[in-house]
C-alpha positions as CSV (number, residue, x, y, z in Angstrom):
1,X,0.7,5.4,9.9
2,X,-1.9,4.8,12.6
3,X,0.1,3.1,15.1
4,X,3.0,4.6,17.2
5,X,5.6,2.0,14.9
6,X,4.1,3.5,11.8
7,X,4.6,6.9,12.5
8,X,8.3,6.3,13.9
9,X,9.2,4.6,10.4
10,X,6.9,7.3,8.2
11,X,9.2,9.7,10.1
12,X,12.6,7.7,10.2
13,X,12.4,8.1,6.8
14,X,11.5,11.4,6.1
15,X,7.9,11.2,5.7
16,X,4.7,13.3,7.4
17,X,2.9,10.8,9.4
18,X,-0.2,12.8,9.3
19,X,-0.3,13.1,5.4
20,X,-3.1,10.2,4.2
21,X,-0.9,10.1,0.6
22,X,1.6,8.6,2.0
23,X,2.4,4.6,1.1
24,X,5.2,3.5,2.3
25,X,6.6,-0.1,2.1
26,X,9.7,-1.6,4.1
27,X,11.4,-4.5,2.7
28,X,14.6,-5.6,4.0
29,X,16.8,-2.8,2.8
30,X,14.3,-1.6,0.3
31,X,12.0,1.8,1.0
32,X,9.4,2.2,-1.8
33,X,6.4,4.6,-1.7
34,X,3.5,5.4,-3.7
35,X,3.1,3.6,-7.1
36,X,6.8,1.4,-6.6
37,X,5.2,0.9,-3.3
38,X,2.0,-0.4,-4.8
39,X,3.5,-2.8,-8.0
40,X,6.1,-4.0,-4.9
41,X,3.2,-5.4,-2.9
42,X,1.2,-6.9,-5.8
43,X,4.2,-8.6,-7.5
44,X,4.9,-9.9,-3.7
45,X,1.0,-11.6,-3.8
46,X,2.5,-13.7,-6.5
47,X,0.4,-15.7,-9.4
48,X,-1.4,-13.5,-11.9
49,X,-0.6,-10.0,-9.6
50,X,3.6,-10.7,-11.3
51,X,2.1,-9.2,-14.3
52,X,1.8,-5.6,-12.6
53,X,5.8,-5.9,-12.8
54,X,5.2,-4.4,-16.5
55,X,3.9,-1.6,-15.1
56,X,7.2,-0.3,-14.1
57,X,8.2,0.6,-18.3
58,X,5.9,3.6,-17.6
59,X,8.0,5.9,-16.4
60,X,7.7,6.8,-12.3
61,X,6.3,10.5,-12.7
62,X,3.4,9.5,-14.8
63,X,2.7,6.3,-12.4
64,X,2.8,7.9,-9.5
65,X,0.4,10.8,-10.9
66,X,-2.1,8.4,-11.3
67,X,-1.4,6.8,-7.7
68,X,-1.8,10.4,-6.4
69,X,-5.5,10.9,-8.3
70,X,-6.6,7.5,-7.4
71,X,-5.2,8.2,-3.2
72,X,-7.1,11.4,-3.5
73,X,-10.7,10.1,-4.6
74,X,-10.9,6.7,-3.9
75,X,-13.3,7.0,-0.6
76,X,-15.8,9.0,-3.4
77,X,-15.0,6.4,-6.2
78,X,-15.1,2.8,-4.3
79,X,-16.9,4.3,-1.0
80,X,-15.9,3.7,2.3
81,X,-16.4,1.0,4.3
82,X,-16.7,0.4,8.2
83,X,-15.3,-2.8,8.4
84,X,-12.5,-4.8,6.4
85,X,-13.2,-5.7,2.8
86,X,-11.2,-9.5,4.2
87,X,-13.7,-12.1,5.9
88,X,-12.7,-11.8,9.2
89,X,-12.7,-15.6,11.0
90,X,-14.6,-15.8,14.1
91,X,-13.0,-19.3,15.7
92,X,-9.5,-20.4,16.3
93,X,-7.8,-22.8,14.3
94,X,-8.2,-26.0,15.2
95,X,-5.2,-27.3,17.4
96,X,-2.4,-29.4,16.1
């Protein structure tokens, strides 16, 4: 969304580039937004996250109402932060 490759695919795919709701995730063949997008990526970080499959017996419009409310006020709810919530690693990896 913020790069020039982000707004191509946003758009490829029929989505505003300049609208901050948007999620969208790209996996092979597979276009998912919003709350699909969301259980997609934390089924894909494996161990415990697999659980959040289960989430997808609630049915999509009532997931991805609460996706919307949580997009919309997270910044006032979690707070926003200047930097990334990851440790960033100052040196290189050691050479093999």
């Amino acid at each position: 969304m913020q790069s020039e490759l982000g707004r191509t695919l946003l758009t490829g795919h029929g989505y505003d580039p300049d609208d901050p709701l948007t999620f969208l995730v790209l996996d092979g063949k597979q276009c998912m937004t919003q709350s699909d997008a969301w259980i997609h990526l934390m089924v894909a970080a494996g161990g415990g996250w697999r659980l959040i499959r289960a989430a997808r017996v609630i049915p999509r419009a009532l997931r991805d109402s609460v996706y919307r409310l949580i997009a919309r006020n997270r910044y006032r709810w979690f707070g926003r932060r200047k930097t990334c919530y990851l440790p960033q690693s100052d040196s290189a990896p050691p050479p093999i």
